[in-house]
C-alpha positions in Angstrom: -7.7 -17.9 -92.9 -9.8 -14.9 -92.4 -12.3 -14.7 -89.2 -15.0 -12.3 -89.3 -15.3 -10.9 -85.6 -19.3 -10.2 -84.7 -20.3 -7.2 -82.3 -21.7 -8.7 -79.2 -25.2 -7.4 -80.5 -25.2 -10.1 -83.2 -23.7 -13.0 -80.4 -26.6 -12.3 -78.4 -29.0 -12.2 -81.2 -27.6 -15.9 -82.8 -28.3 -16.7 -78.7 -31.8 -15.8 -78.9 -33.1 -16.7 -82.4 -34.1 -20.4 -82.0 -35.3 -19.8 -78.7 -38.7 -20.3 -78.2 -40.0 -20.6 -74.9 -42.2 -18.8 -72.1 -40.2 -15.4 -71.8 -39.7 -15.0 -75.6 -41.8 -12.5 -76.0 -39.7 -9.8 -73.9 -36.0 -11.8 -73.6 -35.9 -11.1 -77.6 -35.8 -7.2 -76.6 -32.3 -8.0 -74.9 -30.0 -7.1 -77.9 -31.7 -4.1 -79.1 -32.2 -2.8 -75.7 -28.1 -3.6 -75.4 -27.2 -1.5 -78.4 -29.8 1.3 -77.6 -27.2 2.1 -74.2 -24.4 1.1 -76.5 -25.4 4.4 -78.8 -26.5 6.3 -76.0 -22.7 6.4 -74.6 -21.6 7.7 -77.9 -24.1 11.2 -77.3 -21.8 13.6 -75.8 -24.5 15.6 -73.8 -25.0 12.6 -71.1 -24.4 13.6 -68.1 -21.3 11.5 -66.0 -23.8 10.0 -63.5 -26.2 8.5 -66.0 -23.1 7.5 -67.9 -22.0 5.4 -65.5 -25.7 3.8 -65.0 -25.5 3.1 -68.6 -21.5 1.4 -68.2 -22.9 -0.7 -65.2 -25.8 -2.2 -67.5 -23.9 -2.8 -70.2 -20.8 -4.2 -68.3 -23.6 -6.2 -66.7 -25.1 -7.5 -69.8 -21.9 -9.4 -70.9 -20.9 -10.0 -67.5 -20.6 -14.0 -67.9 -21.3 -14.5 -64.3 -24.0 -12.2 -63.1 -26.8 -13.0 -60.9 -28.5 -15.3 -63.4 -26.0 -16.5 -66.0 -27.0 -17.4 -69.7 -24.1 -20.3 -69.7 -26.5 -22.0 -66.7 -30.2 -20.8 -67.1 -29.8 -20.3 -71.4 -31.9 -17.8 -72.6 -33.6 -17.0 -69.3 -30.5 -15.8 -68.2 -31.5 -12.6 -70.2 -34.0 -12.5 -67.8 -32.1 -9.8 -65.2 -29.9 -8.5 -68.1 -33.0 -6.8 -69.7 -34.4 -5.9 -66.5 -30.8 -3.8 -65.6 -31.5 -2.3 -69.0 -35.2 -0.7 -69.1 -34.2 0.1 -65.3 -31.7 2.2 -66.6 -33.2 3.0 -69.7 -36.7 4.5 -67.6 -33.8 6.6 -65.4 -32.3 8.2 -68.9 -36.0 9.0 -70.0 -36.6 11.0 -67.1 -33.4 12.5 -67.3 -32.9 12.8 -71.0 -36.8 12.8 -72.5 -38.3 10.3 -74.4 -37.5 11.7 -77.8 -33.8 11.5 -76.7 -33.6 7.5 -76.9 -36.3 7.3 -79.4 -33.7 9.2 -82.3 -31.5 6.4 -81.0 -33.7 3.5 -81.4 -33.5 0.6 -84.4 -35.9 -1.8 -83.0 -39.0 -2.5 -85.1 -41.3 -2.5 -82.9 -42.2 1.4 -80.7 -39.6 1.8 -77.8 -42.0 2.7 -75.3 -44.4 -0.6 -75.5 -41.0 -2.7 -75.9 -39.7 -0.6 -72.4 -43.1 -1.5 -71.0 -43.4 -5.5 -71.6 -39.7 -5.1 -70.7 -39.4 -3.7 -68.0 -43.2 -5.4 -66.2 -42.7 -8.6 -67.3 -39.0 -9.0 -65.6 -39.8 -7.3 -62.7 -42.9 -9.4 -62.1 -40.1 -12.5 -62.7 -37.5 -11.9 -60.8 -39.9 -10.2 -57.9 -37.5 -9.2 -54.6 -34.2 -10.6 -56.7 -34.6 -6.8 -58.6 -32.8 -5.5 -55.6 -30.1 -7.5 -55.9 -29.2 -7.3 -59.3 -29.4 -3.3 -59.0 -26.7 -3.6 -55.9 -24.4 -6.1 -57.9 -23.5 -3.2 -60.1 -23.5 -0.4 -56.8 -27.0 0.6 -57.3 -28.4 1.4 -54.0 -32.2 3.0 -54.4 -34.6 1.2 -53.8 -37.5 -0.2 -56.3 -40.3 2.1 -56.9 -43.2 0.2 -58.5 -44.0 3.0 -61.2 
């Protein structure tokens, strides 16, 4: 018997492809935005802090009881997973430079208009939860609405 083990990229992607619904649009991001952090850890000049950033959304992501989890709300339990990611994905572009993530990025569509419906749309979502899924993984600043 042979069993063919998929990444989590391509579990998250057979999650999302026959949903259609409302947040579409931007909850279909989720698994590239996921392996864009997954590639960024494997660059050795990131720095330890924004390592760790990048651990705590990806630990996050496949956390199976965050603040919003998939196995209650479905797909718009991506909802706060993608909005962990372009939070921490905005923090390594002013760190790291655009050009940085963009070498890194497989997504079809330009990383910085995905980053923006992204990052808008879930914010404007989830509203004052933001805060609280930023201190479930220890992040303590507060919002700035850039």
């Amino acid at each position: 018997m042979h069993n063919q083990f998929k990444d989590f990229y391509d579990v998250v992607r057979e999650n999302l492809d026959s949903y259609r619904g409302e947040y579409e649009r931007f909850v279909d991001y989720g698994p590239d935005l996921f392996k864009l952090l997954a590639d960024v850890l494997n660059e050795k000049s990131l720095k330890p802090e924004l390592r760790l950033k990048v651990c705590a959304a990806l630990g996050y992501f496949v956390a199976p009881y965050d603040l919003f989890p998939e196995v209650i709300y479905g797909p718009h339990g991506y909802i706060d997973d993608v909005f962990l990611c372009t939070y921490v994905i905005n923090e390594l572009e002013k760190e790291m430079g655009y050009d940085f993530l963009d070498n890194l990025w497989e997504g079809e569509e330009e990383l910085e208009d995905v980053l923006d419906i992204c990052y808008e749309q879930s914010m404007e979502i989830l509203g004052d939860k933001t805060d609280k899924v930023l201190s479930y993984v220890g992040f303590n600043e507060k919002m700035n609405s850039d």
